[in-house]
C-alpha positions as CSV (number, residue, x, y, z in Angstrom):
1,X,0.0,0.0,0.0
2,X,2.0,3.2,-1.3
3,X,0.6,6.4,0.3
4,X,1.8,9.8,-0.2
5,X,4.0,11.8,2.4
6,X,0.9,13.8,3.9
7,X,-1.2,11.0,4.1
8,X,2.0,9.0,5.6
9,X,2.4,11.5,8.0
10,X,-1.1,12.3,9.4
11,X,-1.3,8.7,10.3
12,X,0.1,10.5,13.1
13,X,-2.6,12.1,14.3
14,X,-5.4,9.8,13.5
15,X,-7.6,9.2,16.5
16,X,-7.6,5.6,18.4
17,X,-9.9,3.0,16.0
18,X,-13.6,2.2,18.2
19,X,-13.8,-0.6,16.9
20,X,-10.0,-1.8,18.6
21,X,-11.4,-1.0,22.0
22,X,-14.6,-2.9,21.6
23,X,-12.4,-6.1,20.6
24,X,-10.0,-5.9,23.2
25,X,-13.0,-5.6,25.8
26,X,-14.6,-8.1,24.0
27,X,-11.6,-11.0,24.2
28,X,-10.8,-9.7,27.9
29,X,-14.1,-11.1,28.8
30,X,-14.5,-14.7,26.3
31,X,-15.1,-17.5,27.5
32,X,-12.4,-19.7,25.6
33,X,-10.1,-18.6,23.5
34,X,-10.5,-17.9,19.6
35,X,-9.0,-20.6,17.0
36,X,-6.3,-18.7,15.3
37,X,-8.1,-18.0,11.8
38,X,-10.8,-16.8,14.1
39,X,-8.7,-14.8,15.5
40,X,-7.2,-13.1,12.8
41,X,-10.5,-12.6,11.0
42,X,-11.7,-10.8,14.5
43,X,-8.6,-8.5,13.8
44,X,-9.7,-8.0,9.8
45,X,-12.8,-6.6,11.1
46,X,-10.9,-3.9,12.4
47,X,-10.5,-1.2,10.3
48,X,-7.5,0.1,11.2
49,X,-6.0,-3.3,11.8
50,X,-6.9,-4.9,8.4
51,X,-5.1,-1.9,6.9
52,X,-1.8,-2.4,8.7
53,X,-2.3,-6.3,7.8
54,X,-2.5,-5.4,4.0
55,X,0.2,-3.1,4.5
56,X,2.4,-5.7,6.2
57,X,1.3,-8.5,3.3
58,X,2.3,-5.9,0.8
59,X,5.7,-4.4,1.9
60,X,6.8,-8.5,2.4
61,X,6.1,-8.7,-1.3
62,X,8.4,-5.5,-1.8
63,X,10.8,-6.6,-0.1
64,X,10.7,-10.2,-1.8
65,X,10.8,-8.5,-5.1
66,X,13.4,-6.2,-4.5
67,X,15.6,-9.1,-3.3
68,X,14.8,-11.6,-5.9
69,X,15.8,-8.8,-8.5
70,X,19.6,-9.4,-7.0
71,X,19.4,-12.8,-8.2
72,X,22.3,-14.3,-6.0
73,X,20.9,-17.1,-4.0
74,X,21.2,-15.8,-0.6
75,X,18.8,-13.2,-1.7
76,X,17.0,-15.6,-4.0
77,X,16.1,-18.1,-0.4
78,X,15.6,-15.1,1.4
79,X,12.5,-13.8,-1.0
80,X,11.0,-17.2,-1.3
81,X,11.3,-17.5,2.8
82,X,9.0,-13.9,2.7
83,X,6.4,-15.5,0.3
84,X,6.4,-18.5,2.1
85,X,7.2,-20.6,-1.0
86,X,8.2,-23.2,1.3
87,X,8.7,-26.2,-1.2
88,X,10.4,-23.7,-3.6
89,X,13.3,-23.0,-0.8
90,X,13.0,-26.4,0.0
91,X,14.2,-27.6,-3.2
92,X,16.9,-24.6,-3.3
93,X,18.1,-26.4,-0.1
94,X,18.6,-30.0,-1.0
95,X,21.0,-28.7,-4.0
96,X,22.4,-25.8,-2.3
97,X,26.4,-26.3,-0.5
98,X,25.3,-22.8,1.7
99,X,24.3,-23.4,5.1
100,X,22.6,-19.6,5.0
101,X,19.9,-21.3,2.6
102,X,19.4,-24.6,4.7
103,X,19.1,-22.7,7.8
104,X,16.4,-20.6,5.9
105,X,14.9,-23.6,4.3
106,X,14.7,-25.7,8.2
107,X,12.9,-22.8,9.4
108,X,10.6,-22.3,7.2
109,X,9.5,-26.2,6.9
110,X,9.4,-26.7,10.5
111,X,9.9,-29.9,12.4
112,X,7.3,-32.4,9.9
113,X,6.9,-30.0,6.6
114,X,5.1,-32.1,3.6
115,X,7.0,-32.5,-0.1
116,X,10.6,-31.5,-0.4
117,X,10.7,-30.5,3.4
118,X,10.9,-33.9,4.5
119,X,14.1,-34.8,2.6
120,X,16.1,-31.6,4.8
121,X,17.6,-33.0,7.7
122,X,19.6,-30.3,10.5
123,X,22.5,-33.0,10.2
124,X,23.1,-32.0,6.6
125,X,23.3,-28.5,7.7
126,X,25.6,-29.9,10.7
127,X,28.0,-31.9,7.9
128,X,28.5,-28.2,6.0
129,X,29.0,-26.7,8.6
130,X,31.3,-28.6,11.7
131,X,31.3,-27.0,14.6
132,X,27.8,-25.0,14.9
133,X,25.5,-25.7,17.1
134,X,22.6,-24.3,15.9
135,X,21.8,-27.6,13.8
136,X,22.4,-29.6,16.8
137,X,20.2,-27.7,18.5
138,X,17.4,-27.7,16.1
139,X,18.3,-31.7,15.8
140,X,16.8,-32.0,19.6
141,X,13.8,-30.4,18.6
142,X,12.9,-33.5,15.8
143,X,11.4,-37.0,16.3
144,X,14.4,-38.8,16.1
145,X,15.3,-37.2,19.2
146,X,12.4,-37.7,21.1
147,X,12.5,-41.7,19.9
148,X,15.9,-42.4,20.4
149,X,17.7,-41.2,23.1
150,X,21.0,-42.0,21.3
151,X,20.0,-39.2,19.1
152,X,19.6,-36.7,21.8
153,X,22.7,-37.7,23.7
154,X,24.8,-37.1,20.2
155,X,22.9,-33.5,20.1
156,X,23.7,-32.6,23.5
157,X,27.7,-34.1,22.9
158,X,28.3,-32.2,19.5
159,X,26.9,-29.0,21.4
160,X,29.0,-29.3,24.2
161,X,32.0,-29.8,21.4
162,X,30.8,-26.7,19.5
163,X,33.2,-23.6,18.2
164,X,30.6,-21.8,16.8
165,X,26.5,-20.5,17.3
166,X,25.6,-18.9,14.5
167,X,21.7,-19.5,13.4
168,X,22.2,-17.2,10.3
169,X,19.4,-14.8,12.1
170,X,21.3,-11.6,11.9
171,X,22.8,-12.3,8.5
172,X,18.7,-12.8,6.9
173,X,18.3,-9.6,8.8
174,X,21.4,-8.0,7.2
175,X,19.5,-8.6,3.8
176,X,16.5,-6.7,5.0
177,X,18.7,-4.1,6.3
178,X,20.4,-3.5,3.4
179,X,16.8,-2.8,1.5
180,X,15.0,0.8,1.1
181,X,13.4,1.7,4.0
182,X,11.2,5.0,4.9
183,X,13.2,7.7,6.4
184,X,10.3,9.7,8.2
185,X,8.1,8.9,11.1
186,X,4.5,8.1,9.6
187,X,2.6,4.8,8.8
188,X,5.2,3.1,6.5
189,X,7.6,3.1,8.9
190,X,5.8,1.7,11.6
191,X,4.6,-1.4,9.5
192,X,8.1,-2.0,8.3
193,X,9.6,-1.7,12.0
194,X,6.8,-3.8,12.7
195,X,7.4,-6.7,10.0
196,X,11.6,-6.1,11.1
197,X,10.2,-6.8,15.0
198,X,8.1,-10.2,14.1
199,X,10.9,-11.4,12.0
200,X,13.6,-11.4,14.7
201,X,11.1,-12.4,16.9
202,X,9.9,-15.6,15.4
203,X,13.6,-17.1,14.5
204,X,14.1,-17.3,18.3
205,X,11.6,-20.2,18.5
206,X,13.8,-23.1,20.0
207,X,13.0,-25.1,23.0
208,X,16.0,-27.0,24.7
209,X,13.4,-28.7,27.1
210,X,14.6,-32.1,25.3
211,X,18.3,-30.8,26.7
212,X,16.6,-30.0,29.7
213,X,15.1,-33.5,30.3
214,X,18.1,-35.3,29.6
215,X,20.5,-33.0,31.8
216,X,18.0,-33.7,34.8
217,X,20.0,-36.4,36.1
218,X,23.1,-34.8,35.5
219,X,24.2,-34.5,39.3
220,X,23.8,-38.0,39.1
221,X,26.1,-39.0,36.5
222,X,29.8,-37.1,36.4
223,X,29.7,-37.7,33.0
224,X,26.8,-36.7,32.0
225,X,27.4,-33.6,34.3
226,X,30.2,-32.3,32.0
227,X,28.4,-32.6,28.4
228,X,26.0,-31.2,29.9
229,X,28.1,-28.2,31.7
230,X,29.8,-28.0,28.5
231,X,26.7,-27.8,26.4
232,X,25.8,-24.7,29.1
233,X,28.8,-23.3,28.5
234,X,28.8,-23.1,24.6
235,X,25.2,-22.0,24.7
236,X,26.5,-19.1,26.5
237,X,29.5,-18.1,24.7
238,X,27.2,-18.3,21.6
239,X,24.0,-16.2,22.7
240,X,23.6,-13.1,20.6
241,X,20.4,-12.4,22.5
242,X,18.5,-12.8,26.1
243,X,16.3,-16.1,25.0
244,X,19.8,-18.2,24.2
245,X,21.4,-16.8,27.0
246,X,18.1,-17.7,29.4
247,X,18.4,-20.9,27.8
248,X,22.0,-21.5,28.8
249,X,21.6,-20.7,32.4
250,X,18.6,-22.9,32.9
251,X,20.1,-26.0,31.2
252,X,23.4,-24.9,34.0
253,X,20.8,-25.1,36.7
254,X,20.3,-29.0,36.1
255,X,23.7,-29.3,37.2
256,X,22.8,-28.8,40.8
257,X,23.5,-26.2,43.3
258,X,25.1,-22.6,41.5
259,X,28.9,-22.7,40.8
260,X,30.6,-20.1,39.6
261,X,30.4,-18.8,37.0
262,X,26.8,-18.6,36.4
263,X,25.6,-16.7,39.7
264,X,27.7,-13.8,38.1
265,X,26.3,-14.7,34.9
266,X,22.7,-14.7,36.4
267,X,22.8,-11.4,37.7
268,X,24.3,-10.3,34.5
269,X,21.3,-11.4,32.7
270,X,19.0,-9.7,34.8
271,X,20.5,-6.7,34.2
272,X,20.4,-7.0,30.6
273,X,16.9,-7.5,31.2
274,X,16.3,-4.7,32.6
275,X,18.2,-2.5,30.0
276,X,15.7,-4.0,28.0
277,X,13.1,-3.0,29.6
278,X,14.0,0.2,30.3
279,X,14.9,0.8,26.9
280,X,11.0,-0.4,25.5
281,X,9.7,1.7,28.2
282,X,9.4,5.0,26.4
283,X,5.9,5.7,25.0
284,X,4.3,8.1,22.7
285,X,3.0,10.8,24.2
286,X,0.1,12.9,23.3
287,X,-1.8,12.6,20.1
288,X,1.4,11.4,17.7
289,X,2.0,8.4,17.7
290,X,5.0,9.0,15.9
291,X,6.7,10.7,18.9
292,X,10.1,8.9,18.8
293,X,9.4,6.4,16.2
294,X,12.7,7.4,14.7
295,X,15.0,6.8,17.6
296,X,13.1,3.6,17.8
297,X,14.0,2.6,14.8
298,X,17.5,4.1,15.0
299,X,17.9,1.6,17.9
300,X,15.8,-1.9,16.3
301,X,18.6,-1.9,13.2
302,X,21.2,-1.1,15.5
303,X,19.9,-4.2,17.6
304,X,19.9,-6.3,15.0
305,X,23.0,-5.8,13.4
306,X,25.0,-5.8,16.3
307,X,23.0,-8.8,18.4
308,X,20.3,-8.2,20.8
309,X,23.0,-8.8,23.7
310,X,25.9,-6.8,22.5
311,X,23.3,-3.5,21.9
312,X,22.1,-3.7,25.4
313,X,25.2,-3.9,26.8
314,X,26.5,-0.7,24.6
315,X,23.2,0.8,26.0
316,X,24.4,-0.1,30.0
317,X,27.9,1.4,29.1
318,X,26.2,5.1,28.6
319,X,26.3,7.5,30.8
């Protein structure tokens, strides 16, 4: 949806939508929740929310269209990853020797996908690229895991023998980065801050509770006790942001009572959290909506080029 600068702008100033009050006091009080296409066609009845949807839906398109114009396949698996043309990157995967495109391709097909998806495996990605655990990781999340325990336990030893964590997050958002965005405060920037925010956010959706489960009887089992501590410690050295390095400390807490270093490394966390929250604590003020949406933005790329953990800590280093 391409709007011109005034009308960009005195999105601004438009007053709150009715009809997104009356929904939210409507869901506040349901009796179970809504099933999620029920849900999103409760939002589509909003008039103010169905336009930000299209807008969303048509700026991904943009942006898949602007980077399948490069024509390298980086950019190529990126666009088809925005459209969703998941048997398309799935197919770009099984012939592709770049672990960006694999990573892309596992993501988007999920644990079970159907067609080509099923033929992509995390220990392909983990023979291209030795060393990373990010496959391994993703390896605990799939059924061979939760059938054979042999599975897991080679998981949990090749992460605790890891060099490397890189999931390929920040270098997808590098390609996004790199595309035009809108320089102003108005409505095109917030959908494209918006789209750069549920990105990030949905790449960080990896459970170690199969790590968890197996490391329970750690203090049990000296052996098991330093994979697992190893495994901790890797996932650490390898967060980028506050969900990996969460995930690190509670996998270090099956090893029994604290030892050093991970009270330090606790408080250090919660710190960073706080940053954090400090940081998404400022709000618009008055009628504009727009108040600060610059700086906000300023701050989101800076995030995510630099890692979610190394911008808050430049943030707890100002004055």
């Amino acid at each position: 949806m391409l709007i011109d600068a005034a009308s960009d702008r005195a999105w601004c100033h438009e007053p709150e939508d009715a009809a997104l009050e009356k929904l939210f006091a409507a869901d506040a009080v349901a009796s179970a929740p809504l099933e999620p296409e029920q849900f999103l066609e409760r939002l589509r009845s909003v008039p103010s929310l169905r336009r930000s949807m299209d807008a969303s839906a048509q700026q991904l398109q943009r942006w898949a269209q602007a980077l399948a114009a490069r024509g390298d396949e980086r950019s190529l698996a990126a666009a088809e990853f925005l459209q969703e043309r998941r048997e398309a990157l799935a197919v770009r995967a099984s012939r592709s020797q770049d672990p960006f495109v694999l990573a892309l391709a596992l993501r988007r097909c999920g644990l079970t996908g159907p067609g080509s998806c099923q033929a992509l495996s995390p220990l392909r990605w983990a023979a291209l690229e030795p060393g990373n655990l990010q496959p391994w990781l993703l390896q605990t999340q799939g059924p061979d895991a939760k059938a054979q325990p042999q599975a897991l336990a080679e998981a949990l030893h090749q992460i605790a023998q890891s060099s490397q964590a890189r999931s390929y997050q920040r270098d997808f958002m590098a390609l996004l980065l790199s595309l035009p965005r809108s320089e102003r405060p108005g409505f095109s920037m917030a959908v494209q801050t918006g789209l750069l925010v549920q990105l990030q956010a949905s790449w960080l959706a990896v459970s170690i509770q199969p790590l968890l489960a197996w490391c329970e009887r750690a203090p049990l089992d000296a052996n098991l006790a330093q994979t697992c501590a190893s495994a901790a410690e890797r996932l650490w050295l390898g967060a980028d942001n506050l969900l990996d390095a969460s995930l690190a400390i509670a996998l270090a807490k099956r090893l029994g009572p604290d030892r050093s270093p991970w009270p330090e490394r606790r408080r250090q966390l919660e710190a960073l959290r706080a940053a954090q929250i400090q940081g998404s604590s400022a709000s618009t003020t008055g009628s504009n909506v727009c108040t600060g949406m610059g700086e906000q933005q300023v701050a989101l790329v800076s995030m995510l080029r630099q890692g979610e953990l190394s911008a808050l800590r430049a943030v707890m280093r100002r004055p």
